[in-house]
mmCIF file of the N, C-alpha and C atoms, coordinates in Angstrom:
data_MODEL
# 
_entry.id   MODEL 
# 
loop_
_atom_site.group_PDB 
_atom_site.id 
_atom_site.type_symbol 
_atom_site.label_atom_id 
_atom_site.label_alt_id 
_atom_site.label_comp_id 
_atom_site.label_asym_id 
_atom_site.label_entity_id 
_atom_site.label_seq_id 
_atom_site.pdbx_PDB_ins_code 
_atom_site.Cartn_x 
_atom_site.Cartn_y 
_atom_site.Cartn_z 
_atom_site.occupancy 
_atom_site.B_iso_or_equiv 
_atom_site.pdbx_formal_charge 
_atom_site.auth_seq_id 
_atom_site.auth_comp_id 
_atom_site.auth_asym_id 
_atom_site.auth_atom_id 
_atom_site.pdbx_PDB_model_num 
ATOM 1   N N  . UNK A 1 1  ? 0.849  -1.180 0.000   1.00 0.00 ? 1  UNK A N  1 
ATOM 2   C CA . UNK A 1 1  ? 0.000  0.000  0.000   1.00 0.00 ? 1  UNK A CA 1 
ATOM 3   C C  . UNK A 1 1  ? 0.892  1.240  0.000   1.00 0.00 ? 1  UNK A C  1 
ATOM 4   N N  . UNK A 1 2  ? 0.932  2.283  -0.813  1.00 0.00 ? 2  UNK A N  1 
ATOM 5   C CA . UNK A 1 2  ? 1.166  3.234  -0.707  1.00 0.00 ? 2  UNK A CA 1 
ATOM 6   C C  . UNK A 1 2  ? 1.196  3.968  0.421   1.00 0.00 ? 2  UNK A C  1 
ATOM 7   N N  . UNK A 1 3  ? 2.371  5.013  1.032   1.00 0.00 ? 3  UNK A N  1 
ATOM 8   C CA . UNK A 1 3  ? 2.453  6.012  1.776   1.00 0.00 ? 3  UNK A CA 1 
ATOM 9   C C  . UNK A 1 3  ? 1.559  7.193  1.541   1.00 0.00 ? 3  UNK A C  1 
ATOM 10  N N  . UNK A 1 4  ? 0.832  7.917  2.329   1.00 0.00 ? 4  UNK A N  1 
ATOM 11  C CA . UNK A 1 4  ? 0.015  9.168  2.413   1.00 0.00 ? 4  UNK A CA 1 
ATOM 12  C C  . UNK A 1 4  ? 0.931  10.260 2.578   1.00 0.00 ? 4  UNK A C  1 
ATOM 13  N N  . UNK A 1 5  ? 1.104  11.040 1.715   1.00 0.00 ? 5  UNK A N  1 
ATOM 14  C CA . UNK A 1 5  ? 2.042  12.231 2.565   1.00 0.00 ? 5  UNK A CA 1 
ATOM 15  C C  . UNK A 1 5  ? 2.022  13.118 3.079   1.00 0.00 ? 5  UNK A C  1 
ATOM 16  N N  . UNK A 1 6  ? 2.384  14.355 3.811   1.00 0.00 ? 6  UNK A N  1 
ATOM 17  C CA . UNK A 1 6  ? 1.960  15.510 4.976   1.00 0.00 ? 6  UNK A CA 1 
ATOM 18  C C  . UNK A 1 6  ? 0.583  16.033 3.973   1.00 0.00 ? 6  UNK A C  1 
ATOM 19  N N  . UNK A 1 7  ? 0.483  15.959 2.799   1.00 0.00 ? 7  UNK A N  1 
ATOM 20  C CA . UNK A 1 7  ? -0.636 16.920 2.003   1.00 0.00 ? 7  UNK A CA 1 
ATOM 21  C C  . UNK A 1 7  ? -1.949 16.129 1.589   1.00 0.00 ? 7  UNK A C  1 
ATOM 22  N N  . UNK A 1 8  ? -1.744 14.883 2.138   1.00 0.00 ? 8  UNK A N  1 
ATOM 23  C CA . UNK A 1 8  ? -2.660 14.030 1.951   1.00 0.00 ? 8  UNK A CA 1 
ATOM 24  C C  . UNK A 1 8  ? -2.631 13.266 0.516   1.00 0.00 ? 8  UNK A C  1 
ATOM 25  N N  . UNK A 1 9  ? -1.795 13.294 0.067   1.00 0.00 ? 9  UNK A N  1 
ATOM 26  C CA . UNK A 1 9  ? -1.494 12.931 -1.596  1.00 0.00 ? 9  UNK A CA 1 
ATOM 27  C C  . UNK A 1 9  ? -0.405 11.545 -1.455  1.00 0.00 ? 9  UNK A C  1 
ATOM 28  N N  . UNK A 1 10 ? -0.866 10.739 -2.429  1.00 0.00 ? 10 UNK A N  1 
ATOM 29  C CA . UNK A 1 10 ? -0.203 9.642  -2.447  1.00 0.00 ? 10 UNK A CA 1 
ATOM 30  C C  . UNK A 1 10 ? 0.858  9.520  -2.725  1.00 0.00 ? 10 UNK A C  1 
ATOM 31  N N  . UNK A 1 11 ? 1.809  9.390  -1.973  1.00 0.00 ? 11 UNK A N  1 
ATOM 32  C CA . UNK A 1 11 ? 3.665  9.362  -1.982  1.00 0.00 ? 11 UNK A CA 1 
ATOM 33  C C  . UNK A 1 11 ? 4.127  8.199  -2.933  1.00 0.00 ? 11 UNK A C  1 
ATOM 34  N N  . UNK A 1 12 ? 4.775  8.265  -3.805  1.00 0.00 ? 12 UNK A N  1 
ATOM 35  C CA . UNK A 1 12 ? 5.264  7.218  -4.644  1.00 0.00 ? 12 UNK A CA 1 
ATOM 36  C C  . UNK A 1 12 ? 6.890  7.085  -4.481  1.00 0.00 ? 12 UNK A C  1 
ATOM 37  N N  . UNK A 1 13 ? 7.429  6.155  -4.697  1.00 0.00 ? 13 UNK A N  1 
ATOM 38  C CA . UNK A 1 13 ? 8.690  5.434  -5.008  1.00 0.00 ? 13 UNK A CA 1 
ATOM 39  C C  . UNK A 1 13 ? 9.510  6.500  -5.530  1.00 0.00 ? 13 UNK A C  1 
ATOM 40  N N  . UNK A 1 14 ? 10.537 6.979  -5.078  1.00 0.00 ? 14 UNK A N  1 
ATOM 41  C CA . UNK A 1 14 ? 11.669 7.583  -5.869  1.00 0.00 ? 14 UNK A CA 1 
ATOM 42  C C  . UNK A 1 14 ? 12.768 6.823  -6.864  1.00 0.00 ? 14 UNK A C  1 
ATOM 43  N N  . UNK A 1 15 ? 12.419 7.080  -8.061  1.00 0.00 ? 15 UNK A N  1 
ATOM 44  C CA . UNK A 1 15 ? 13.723 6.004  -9.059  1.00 0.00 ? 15 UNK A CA 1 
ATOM 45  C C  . UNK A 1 15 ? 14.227 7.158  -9.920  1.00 0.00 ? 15 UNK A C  1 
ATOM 46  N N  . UNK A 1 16 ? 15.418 7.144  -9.405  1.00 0.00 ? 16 UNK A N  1 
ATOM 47  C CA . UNK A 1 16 ? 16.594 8.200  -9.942  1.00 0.00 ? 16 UNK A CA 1 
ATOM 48  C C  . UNK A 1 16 ? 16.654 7.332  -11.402 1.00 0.00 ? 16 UNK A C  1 
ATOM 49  N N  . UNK A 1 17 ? 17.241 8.278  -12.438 1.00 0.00 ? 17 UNK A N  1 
ATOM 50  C CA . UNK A 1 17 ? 17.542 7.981  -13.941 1.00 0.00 ? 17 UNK A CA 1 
ATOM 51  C C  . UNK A 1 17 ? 18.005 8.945  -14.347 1.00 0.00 ? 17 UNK A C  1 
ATOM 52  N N  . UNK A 1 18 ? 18.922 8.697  -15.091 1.00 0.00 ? 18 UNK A N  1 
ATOM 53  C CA . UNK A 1 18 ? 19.827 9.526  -16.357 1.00 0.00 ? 18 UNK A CA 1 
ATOM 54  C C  . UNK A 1 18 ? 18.892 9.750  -17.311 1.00 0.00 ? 18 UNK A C  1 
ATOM 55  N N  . UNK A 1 19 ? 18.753 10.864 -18.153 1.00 0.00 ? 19 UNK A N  1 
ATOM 56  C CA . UNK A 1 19 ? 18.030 11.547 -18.894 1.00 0.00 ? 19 UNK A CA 1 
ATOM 57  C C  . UNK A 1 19 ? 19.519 12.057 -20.108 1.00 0.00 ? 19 UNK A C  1 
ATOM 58  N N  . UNK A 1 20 ? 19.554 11.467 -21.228 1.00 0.00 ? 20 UNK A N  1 
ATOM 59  C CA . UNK A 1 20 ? 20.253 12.340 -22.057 1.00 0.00 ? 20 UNK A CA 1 
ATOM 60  C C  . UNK A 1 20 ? 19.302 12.880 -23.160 1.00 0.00 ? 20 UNK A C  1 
ATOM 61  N N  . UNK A 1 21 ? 19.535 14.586 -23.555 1.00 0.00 ? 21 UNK A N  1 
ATOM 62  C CA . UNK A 1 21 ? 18.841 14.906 -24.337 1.00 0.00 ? 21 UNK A CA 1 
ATOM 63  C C  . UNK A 1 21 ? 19.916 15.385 -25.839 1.00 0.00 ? 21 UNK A C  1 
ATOM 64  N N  . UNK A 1 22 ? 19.141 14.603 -26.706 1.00 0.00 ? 22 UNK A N  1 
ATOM 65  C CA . UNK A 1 22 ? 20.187 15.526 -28.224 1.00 0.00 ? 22 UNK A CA 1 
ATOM 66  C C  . UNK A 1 22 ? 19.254 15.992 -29.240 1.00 0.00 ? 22 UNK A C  1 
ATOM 67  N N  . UNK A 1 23 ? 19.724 17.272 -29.402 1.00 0.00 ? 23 UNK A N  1 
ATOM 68  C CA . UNK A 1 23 ? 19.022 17.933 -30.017 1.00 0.00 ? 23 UNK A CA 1 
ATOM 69  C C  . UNK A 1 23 ? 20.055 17.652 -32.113 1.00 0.00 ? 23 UNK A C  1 
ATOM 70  N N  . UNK A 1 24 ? 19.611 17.883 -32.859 1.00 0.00 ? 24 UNK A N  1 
ATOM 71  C CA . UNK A 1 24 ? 19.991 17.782 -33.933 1.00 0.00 ? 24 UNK A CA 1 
ATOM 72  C C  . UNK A 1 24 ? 20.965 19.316 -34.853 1.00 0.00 ? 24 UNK A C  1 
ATOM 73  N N  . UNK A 1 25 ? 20.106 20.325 -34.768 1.00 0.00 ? 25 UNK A N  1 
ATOM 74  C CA . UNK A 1 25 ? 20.081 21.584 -35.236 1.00 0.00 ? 25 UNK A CA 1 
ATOM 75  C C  . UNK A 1 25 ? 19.590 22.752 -34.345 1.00 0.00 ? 25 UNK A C  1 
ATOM 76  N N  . UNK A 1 26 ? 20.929 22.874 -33.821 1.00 0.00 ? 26 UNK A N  1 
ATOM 77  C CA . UNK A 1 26 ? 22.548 22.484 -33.561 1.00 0.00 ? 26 UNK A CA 1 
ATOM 78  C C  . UNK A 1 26 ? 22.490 21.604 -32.801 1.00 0.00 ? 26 UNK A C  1 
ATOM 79  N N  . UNK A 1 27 ? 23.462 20.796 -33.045 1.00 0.00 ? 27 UNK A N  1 
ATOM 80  C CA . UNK A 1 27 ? 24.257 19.602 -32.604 1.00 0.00 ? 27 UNK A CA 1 
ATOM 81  C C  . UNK A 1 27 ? 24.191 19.822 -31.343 1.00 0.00 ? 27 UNK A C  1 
ATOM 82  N N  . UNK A 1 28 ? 23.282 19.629 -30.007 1.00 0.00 ? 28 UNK A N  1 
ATOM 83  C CA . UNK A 1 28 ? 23.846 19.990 -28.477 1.00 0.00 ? 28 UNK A CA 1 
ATOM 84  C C  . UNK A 1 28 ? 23.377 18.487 -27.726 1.00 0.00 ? 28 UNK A C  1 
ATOM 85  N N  . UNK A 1 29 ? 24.247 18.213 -26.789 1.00 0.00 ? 29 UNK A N  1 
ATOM 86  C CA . UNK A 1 29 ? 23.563 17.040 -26.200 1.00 0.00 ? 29 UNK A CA 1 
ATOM 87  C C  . UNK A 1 29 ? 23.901 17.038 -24.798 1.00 0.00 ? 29 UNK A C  1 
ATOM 88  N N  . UNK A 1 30 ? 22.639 17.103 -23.959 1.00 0.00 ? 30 UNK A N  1 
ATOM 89  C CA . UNK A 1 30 ? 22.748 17.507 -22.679 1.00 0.00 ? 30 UNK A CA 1 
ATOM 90  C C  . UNK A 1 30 ? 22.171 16.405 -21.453 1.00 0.00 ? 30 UNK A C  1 
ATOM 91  N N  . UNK A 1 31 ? 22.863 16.184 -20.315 1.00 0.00 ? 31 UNK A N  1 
ATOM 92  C CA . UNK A 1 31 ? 22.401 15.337 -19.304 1.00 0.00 ? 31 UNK A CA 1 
ATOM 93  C C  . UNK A 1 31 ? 21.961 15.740 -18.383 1.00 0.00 ? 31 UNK A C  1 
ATOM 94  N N  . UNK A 1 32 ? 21.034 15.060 -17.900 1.00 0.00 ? 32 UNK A N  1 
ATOM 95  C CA . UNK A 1 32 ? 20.315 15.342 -16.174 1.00 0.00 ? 32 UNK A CA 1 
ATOM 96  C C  . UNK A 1 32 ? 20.168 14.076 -15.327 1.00 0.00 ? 32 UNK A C  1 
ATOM 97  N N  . UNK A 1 33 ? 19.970 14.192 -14.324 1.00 0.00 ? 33 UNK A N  1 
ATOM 98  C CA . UNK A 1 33 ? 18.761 12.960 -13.635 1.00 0.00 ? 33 UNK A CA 1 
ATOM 99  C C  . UNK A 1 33 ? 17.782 13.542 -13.399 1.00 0.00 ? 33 UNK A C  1 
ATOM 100 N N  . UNK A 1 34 ? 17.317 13.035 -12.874 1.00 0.00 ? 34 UNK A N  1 
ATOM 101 C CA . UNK A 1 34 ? 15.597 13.020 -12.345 1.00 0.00 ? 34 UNK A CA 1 
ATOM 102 C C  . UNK A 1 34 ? 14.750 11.927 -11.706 1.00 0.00 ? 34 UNK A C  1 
ATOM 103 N N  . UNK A 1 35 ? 13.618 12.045 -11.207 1.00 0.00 ? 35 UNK A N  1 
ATOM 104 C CA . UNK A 1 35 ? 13.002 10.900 -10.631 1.00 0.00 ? 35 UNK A CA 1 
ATOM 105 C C  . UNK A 1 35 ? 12.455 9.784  -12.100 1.00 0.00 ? 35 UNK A C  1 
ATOM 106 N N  . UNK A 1 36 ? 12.298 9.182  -12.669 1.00 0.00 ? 36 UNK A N  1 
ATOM 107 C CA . UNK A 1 36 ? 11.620 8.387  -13.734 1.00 0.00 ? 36 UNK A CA 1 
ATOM 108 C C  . UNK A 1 36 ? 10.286 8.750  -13.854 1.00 0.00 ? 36 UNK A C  1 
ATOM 109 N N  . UNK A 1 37 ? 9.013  9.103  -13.337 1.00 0.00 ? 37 UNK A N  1 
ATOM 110 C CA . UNK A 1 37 ? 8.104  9.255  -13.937 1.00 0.00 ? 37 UNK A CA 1 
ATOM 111 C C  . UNK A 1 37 ? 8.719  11.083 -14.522 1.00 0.00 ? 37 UNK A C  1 
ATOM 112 N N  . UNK A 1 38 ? 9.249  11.752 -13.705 1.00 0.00 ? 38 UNK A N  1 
ATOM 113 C CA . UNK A 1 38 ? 9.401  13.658 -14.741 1.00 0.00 ? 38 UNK A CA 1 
ATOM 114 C C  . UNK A 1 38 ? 10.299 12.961 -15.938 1.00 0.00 ? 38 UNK A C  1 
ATOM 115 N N  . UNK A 1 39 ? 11.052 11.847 -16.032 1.00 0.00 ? 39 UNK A N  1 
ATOM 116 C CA . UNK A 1 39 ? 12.087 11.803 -17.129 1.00 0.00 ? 39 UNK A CA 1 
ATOM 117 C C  . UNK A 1 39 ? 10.917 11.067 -18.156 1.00 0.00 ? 39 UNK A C  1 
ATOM 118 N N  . UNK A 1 40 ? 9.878  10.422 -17.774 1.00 0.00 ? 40 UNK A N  1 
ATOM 119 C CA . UNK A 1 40 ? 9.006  9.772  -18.896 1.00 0.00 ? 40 UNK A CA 1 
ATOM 120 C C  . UNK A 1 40 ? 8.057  10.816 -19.388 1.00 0.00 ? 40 UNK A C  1 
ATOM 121 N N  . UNK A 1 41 ? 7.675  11.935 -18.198 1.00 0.00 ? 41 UNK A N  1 
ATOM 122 C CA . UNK A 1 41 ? 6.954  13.188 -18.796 1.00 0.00 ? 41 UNK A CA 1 
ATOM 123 C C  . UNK A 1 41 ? 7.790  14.039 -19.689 1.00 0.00 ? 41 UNK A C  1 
ATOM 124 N N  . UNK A 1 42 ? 8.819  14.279 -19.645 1.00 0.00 ? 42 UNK A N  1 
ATOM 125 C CA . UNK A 1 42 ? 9.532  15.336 -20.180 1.00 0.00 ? 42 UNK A CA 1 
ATOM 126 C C  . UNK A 1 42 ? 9.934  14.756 -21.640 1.00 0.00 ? 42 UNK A C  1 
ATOM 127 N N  . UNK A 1 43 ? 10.425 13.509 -21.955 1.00 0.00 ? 43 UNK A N  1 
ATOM 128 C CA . UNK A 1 43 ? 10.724 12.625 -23.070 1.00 0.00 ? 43 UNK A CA 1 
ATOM 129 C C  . UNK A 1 43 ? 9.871  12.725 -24.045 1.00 0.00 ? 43 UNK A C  1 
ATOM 130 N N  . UNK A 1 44 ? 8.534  12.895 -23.400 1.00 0.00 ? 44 UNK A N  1 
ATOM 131 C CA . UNK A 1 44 ? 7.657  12.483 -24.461 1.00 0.00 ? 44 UNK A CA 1 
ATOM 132 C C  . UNK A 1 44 ? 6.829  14.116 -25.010 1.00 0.00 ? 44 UNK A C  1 
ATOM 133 N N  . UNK A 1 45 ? 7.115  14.885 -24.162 1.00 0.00 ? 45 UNK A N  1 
ATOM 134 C CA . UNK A 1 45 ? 6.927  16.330 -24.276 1.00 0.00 ? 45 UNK A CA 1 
ATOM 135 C C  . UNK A 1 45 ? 7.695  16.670 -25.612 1.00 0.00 ? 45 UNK A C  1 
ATOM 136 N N  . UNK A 1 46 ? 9.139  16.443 -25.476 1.00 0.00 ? 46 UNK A N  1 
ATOM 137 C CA . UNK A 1 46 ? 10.415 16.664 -25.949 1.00 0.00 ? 46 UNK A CA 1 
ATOM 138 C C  . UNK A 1 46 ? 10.568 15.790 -27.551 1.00 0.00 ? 46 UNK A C  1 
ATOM 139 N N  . UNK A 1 47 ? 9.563  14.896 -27.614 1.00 0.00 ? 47 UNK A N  1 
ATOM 140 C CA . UNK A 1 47 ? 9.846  14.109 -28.550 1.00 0.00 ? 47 UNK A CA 1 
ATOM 141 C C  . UNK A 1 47 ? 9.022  14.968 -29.712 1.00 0.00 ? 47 UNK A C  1 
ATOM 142 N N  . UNK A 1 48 ? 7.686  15.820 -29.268 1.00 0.00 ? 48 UNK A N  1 
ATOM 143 C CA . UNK A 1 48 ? 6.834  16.349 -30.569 1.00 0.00 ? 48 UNK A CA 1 
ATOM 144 C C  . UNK A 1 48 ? 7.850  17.313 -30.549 1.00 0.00 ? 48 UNK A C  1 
ATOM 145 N N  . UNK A 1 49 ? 8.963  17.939 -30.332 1.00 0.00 ? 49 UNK A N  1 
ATOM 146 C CA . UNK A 1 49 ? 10.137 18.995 -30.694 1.00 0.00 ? 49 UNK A CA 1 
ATOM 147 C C  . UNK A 1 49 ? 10.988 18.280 -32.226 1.00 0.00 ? 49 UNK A C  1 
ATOM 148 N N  . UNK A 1 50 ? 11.000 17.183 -31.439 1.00 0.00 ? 50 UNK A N  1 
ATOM 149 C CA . UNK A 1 50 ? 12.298 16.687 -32.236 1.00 0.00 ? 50 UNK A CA 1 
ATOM 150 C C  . UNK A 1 50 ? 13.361 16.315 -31.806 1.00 0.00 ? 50 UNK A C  1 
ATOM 151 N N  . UNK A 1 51 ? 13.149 16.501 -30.806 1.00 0.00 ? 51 UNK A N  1 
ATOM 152 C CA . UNK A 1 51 ? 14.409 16.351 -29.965 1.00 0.00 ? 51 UNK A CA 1 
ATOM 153 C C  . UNK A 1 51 ? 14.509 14.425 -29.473 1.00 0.00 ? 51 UNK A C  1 
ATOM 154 N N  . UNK A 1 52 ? 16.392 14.143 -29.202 1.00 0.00 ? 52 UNK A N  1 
ATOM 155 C CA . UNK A 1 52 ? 15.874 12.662 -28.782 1.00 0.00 ? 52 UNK A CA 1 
ATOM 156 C C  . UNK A 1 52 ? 16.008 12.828 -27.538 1.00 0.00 ? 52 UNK A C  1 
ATOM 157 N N  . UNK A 1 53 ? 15.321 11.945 -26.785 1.00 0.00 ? 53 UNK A N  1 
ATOM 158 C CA . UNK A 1 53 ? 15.468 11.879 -25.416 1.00 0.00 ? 53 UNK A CA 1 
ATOM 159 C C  . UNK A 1 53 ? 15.622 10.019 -24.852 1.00 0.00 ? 53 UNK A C  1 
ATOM 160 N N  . UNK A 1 54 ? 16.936 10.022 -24.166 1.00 0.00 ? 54 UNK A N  1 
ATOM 161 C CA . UNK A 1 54 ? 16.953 8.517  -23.980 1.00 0.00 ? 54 UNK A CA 1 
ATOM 162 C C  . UNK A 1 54 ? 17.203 8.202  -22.336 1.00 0.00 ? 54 UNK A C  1 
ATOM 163 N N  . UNK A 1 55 ? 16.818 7.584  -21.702 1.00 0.00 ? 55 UNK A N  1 
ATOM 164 C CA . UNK A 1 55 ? 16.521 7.405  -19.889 1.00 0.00 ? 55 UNK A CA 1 
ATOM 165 C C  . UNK A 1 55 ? 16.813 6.335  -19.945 1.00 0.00 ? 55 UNK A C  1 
ATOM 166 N N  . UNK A 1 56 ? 17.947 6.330  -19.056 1.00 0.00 ? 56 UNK A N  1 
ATOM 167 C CA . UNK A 1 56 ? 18.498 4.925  -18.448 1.00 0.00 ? 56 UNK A CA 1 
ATOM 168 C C  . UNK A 1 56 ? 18.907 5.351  -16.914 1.00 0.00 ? 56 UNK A C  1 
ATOM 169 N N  . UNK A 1 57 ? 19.479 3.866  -16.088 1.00 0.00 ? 57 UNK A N  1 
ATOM 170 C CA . UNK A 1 57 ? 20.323 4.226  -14.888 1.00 0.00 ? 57 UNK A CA 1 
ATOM 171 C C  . UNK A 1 57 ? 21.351 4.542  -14.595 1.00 0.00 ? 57 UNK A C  1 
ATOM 172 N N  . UNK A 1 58 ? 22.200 4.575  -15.666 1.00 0.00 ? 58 UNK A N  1 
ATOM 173 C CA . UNK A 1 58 ? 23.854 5.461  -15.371 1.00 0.00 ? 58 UNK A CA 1 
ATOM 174 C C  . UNK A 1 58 ? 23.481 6.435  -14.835 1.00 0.00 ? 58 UNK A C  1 
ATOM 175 N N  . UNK A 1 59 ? 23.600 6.363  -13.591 1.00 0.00 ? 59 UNK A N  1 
ATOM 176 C CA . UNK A 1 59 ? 23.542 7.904  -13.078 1.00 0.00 ? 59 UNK A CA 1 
ATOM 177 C C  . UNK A 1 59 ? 25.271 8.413  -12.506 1.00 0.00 ? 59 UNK A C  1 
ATOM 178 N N  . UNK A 1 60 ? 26.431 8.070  -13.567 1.00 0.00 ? 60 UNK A N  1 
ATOM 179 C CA . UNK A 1 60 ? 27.806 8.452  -13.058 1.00 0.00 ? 60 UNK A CA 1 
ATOM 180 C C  . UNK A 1 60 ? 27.809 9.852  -12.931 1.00 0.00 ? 60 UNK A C  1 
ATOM 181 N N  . UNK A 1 61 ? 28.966 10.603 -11.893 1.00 0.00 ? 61 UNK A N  1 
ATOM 182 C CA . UNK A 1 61 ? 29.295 11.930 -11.901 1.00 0.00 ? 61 UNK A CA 1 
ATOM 183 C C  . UNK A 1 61 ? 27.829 12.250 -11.208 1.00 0.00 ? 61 UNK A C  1 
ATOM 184 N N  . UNK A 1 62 ? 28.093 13.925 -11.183 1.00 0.00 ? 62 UNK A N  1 
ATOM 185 C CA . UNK A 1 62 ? 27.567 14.734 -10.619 1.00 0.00 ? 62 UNK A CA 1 
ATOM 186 C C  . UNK A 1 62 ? 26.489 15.091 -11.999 1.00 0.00 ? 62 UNK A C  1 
ATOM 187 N N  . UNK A 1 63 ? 25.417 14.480 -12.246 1.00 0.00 ? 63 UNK A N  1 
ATOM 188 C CA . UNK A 1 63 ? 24.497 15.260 -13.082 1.00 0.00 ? 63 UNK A CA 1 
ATOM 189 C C  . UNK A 1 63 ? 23.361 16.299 -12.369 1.00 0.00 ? 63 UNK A C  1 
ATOM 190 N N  . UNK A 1 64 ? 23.231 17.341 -13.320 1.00 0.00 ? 64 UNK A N  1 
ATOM 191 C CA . UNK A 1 64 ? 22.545 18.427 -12.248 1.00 0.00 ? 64 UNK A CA 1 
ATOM 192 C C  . UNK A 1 64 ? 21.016 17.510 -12.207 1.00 0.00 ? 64 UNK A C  1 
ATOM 193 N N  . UNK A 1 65 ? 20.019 18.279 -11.468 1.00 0.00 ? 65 UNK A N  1 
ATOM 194 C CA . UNK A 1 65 ? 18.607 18.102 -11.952 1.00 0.00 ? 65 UNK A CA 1 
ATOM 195 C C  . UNK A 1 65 ? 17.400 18.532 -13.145 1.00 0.00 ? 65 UNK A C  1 
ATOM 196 N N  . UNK A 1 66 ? 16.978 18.021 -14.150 1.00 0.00 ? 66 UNK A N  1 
ATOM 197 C CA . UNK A 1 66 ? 16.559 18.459 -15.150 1.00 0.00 ? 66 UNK A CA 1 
ATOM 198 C C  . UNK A 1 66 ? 15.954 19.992 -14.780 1.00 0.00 ? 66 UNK A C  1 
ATOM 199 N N  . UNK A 1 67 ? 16.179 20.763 -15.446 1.00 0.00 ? 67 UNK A N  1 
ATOM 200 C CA . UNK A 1 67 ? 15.801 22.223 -15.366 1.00 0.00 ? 67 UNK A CA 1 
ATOM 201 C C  . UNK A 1 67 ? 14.201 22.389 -15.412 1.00 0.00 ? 67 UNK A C  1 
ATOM 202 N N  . UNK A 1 68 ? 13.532 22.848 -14.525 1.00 0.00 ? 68 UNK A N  1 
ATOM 203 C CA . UNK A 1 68 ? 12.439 23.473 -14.720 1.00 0.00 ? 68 UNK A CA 1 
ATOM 204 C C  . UNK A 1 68 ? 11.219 22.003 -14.798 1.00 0.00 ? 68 UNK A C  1 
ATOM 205 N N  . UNK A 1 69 ? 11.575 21.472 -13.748 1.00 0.00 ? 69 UNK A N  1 
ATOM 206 C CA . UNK A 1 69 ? 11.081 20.106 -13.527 1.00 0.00 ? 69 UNK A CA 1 
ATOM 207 C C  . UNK A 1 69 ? 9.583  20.510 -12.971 1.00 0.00 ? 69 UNK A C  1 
ATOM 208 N N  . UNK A 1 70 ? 9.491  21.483 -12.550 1.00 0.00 ? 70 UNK A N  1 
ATOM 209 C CA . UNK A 1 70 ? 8.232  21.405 -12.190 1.00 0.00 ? 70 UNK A CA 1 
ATOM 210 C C  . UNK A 1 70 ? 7.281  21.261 -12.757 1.00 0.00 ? 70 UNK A C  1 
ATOM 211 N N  . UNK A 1 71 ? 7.689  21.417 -14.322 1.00 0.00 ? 71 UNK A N  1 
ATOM 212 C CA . UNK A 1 71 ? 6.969  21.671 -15.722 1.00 0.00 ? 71 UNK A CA 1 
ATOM 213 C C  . UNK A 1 71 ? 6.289  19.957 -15.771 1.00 0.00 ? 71 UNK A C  1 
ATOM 214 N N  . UNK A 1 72 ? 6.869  19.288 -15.082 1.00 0.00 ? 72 UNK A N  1 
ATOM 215 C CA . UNK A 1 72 ? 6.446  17.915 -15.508 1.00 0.00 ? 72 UNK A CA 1 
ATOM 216 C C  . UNK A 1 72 ? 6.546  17.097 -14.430 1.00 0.00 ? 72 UNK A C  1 
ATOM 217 N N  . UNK A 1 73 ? 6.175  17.753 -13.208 1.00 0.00 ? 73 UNK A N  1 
ATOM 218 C CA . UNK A 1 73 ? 5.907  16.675 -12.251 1.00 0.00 ? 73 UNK A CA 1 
ATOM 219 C C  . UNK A 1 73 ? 4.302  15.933 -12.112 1.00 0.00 ? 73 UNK A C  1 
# 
């Protein structure tokens, strides 16, 4: 059973993931983590751009947190 949390909202599982994003024109290709469900929201946001977006668990090094995550929690 799921955790309740201080707001009364159902607390879910934290699963960290690598997020790489590459854009084509121009050539830029950028990394984050994030929890897995913002990296499955943001991917698929990102995909009607054009952009690729690929999520795995390498989470090596210091990756920041995807920017402006709130956009897709």
């Amino acid at each position: 059973m799921p955790a309740v949390n201080d707001d009364g909202g159902v607390e879910t599982k934290r699963e960290p993931c690598h997020i790489h994003v590459s854009f084509a024109t121009p050539p830029v290709e950028l990394d984050y983590q994030d929890d897995r469900a913002v990296a499955d929201r943001f991917a698929e946001a990102m995909a009607r751009s054009g952009a690729v977006v690929t999520i795995d668990g390498e989470l090596g090094g210091d990756l920041p947190l995807l920017p402006c995550r709130r956009l897709w929690l």
